[in-house]
N, C-alpha and C positions, 0 to 999 in steps of 0.2 A: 605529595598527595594530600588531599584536604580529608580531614579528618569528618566521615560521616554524622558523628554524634554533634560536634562543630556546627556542621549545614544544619542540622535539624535544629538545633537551639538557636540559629542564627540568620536562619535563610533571608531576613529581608538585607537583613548586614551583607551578611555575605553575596548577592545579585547588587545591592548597592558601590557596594568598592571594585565590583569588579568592571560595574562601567568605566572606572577609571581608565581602564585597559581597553575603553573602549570595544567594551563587549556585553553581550546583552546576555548571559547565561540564566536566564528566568526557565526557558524548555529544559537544559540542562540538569540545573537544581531539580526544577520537579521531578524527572526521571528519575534522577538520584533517591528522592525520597518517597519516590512511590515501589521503586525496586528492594529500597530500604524495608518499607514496611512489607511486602513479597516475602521477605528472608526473613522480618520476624515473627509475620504468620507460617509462614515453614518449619522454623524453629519452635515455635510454642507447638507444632503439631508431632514435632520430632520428638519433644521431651515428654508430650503427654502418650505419648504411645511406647516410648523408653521407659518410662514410670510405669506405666499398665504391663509390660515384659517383665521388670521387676517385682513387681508386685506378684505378678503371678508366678513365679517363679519359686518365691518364697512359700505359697499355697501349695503348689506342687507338693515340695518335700513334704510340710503337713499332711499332703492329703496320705500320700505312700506311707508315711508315720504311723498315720493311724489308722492304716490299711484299705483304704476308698480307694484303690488300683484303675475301675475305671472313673471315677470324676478326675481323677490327676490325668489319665490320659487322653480325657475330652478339653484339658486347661491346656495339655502338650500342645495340642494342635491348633488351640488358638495361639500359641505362642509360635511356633512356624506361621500362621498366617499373619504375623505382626512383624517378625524377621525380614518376610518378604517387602512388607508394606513400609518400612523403615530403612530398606534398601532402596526403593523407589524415592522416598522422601529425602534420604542422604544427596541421592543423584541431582534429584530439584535440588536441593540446597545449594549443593558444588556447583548448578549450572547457574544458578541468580548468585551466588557468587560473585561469579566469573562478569557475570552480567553488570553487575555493580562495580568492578573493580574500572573494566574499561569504559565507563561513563566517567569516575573521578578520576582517569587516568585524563580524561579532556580538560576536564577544570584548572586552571592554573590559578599558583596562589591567590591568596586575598592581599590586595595593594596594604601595606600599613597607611595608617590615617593621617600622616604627613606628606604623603605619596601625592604631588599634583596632579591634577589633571593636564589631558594633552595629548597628541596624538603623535606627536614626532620628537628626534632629540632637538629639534627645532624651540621645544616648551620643558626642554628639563629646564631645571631652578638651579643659576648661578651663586652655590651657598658663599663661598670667598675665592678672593683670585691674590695670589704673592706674587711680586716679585716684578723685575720691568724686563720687556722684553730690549734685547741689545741691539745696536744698531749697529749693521753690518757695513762695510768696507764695500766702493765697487767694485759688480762682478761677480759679487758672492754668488755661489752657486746653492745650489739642492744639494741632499746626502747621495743621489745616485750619481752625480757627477762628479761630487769630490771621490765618494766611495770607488770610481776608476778612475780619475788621475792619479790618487794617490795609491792604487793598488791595496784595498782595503779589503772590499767587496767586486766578487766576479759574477755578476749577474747572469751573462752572456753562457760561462759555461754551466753553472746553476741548471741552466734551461736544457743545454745539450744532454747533460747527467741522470737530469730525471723532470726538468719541466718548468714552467713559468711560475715562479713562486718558491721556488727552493732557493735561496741563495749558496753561494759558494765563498767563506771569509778566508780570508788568506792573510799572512805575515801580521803587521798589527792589527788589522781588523781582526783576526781570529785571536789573540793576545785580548783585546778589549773584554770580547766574546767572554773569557775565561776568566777576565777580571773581572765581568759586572756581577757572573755566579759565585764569585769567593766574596765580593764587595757584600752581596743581597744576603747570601746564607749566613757570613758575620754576623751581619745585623742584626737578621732576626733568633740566630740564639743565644745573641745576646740579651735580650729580649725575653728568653726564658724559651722560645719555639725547639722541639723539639725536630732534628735534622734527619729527615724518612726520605731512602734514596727508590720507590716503589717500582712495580712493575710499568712499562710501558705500552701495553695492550693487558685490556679488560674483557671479563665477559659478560655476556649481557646481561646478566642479574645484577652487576654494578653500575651498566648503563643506566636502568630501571632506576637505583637505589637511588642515584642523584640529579636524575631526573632529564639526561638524555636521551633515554629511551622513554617512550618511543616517539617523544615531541623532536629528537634533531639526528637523527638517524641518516635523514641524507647528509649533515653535515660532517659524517665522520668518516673516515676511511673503513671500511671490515673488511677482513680478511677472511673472505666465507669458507674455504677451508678448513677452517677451525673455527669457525663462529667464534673470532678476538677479533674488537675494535681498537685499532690504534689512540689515543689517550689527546682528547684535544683542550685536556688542563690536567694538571696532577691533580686538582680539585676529584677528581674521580676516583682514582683510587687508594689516594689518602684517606679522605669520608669512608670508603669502603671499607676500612681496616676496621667499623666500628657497625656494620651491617651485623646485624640477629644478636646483638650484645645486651648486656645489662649490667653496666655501670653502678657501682655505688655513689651514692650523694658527693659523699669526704672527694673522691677520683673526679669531679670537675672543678674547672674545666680541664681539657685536652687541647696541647696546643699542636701544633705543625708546622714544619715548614720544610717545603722539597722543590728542589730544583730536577727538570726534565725538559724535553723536548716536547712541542703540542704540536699537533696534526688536524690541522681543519680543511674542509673541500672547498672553505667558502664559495659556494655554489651560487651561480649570481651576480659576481663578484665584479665588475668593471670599471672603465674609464678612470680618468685624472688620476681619483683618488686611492687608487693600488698601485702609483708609481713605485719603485726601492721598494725600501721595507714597510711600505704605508700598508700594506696587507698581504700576508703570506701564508702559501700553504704546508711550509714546516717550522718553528718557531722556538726562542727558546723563554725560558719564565720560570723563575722563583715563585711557589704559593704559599700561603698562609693559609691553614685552616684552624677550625677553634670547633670544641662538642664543647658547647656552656649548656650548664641551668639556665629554665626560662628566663626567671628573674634577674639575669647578670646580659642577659645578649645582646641589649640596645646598649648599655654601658658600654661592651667587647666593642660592640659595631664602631662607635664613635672613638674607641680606643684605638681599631684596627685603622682607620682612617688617619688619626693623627699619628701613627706608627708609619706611614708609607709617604705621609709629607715631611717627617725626619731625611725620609731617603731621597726627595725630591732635594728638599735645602742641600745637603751632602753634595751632590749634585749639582750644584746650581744653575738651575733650571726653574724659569717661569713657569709656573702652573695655576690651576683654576679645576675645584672642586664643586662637583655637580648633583644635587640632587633631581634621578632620574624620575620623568612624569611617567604616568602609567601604559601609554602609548609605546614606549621605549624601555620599559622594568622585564627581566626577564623571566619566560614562563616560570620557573620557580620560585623566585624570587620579592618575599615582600617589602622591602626595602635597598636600594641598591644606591650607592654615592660613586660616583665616575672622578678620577683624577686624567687631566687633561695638564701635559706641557705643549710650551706655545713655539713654533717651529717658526722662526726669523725668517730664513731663506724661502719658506712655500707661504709663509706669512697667514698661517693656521692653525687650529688648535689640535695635538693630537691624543688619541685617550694612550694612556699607559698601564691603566690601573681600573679594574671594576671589584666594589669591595660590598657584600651582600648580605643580608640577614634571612634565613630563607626561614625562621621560624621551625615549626613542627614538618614543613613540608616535605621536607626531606627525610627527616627521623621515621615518618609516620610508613616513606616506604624505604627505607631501610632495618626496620624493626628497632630503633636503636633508642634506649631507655636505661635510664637511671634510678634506682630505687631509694624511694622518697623516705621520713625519719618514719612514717606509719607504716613501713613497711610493700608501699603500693610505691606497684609503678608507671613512670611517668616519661614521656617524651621528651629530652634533650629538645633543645636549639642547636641548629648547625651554621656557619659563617665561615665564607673564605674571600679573599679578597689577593688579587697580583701585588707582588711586593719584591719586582716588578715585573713586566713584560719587555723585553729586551727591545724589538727591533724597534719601537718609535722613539724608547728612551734613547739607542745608539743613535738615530736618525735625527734628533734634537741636539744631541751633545757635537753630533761631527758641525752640524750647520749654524748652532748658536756660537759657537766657539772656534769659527774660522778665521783667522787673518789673512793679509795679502803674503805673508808670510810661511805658514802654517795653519797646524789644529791646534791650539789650545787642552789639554785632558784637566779636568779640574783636579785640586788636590788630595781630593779625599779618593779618589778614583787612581790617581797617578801609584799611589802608598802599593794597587794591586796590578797595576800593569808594568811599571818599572821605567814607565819613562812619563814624562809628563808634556811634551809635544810631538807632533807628527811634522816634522821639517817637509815645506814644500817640494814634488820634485822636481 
């Protein structure tokens, strides 16, 4: 959430980057700063009448002091009718509050200034691309039809168990599965990330905190029941563990890294490109999250980036790193880099990795703050980014590393699966 004091010293800035996102928030902003000033004329009327209660309050006991019995008790009763009147003015305040709160709840961040413009992932910005992609043997197939020939991935019953988009792994598919979570969580606490195994349903003051709610609420499962949403990144409530906090300077940054299952409705969702594992409604994924000082987080960003193309090379896997245009940057998100591996057999790029700098925007509604060497405090920077997201990276590794023979497992991967080919059957 954008920070109110932010808009008001920056409002042309701020309507300016956000066209990026192709969006016009000029009605918005005003709103915001005309509600703005609403709640600091309420306030300035709250304190000046809190002051005059005060004040008189003090005269009171004077007056009874020195024995004026009734002036003290004709000050009594202005002070009830200031009680009353300061309860009225509480109420206004709570409700422009309130009023304020879900108008910046609309605003999504401000693009950073490298952020292109554009309107689709059609105009992200190809920052580098490694690697070549391999030429396949005829015949090669796709990941969903090696994934049953070779009794990998069961699709079919997937669907019957609980639906289209759930897969079901089996024998070494489910072995991979296991291997790419010990491979990923290695890595990154080797790294120094710190390994948070969290809950897997939140509730919605963490949806809120990171900025799910209440922008992607259809995209998540709930379970109204219990008002818990299933967890469609560990990004959620990781971040959360640092909601209404206050961090010392020395204690950043905070690293993370947790593996879990993600659940998304993708609502929407069709054709071609949701073949196999191209899009799924339960999923598995190692995250990376980082609480930095402001000053350290575009450093973190470009560090977080070059930490997830270590795991790409490991891998060896063609990919291609994307800075996303504003058309395509996510509601919270002011900066976001996409890694994309290149998929031989569907002869396309697919993302594996979205790695984000969300600035203050997060912190600002998670309460989450650090306190600065004077004493004051101040907004963390929050950042997480996939390191990795399982099903496109398996869906790349089955189909770049096929023979007429077999699967090929690279070697860095083999060290946690135990074998390092899948013999034809």
């Amino acid at each position: 959430m954008l920070q109110i004091q932010f808009i008001r010293d920056n409002k042309d800035l701020v309507i300016e980057r956000l066209k990026k996102r192709n969006l016009d928030a000029t009605e918005l902003v005003n709103q915001a700063l005309e509600v703005d000033q609403k709640r600091k004329n309420t306030q300035k009327q709250l304190d000046e009448q809190l002051a005059e209660a005060n004040s008189i309050a003090k005269e009171i006991g004077a007056l009874f002091k020195a024995g004026n019995v009734e002036e003290a008790n004709a000050k009594k009763v202005r002070t009830a009718e200031l009680k009353e009147a300061n309860k009225t003015l509480q109420a206004q305040m709570n409700q422009v509050d309130e009023e304020l709160l879900q108008i910046l709840y609309q605003l999504p961040n401000v693009p950073h200034e490298s952020v292109p413009a554009g309107a689709t992932d059609a105009d992200n910005e190809v920052v580098e691309e490694i690697g070549t992609a391999p030429t396949l043997h005829d015949g090669a197939q796709p990941h969903w039809e090696l994934a049953k020939e070779y009794g990998l991935i069961d699709f079919e019953t997937g669907v019957k168990i609980s639906g289209a988009g759930f897969p079901l792994y089996t024998g070494k598919g489910a072995r991979l599965q296991r291997a790419l979570i010990n491979f990923f969580l290695d890595n990154a606490t080797a790294q120094g990330y710190v390994e948070t195994m969290p809950p897997h349903v939140v509730n919605e003051a963490s949806g809120y905190g990171t900025g799910q709610l209440p922008d992607k609420e259809g995209q998540m499962y709930h379970a109204t029941a219990d008002d818990l949403y299933l967890i469609p990144t560990a990004e959620v409530p990781i971040t959360n563990i640092y909601r209404d906090t206050i961090l010392k300077e020395n204690e950043l940054p905070k690293k993370h890294t947790g593996y879990t299952p993600c659940f998304r409705r993708e609502a929407g969702s069709y054709g071609k490109d949701v073949r196999g594992l191209n899009r799924l409604h339960q999923f598995d994924k190692v995250e990376i999250v980082h609480v930095s000082h402001p000053s350290k987080s575009y450093e973190t960003l470009d560090n977080m980036v070059a930490y997830v193309k270590t795991l790409l090379d490991k891998l060896e896997l063609p990919y291609r790193v994307l800075r996303l245009c504003g058309g395509d940057l996510g509601f919270t998100s002011a900066l976001t880099f996409d890694m994309e591996v290149y998929s031989a057999a569907q002869e396309k790029w697919l993302e594996v990795s979205s790695i984000s700098n969300f600035e203050t925007f997060q912190a600002n509604r998670l309460k989450c703050r650090y306190r600065d060497e004077n004493k004051k405090t101040q907004l963390v920077h929050t950042l997480n980014g996939s390191a990795l997201a399982f099903p496109r990276v398996l869906a790349a590794l089955l189909e770049n590393n096929q023979t007429e023979n077999g699967i090929r497992i690279p070697a860095a991967l083999a060290e946690y699966t135990g074998f390092d080919f899948i013999e034809k059957p």
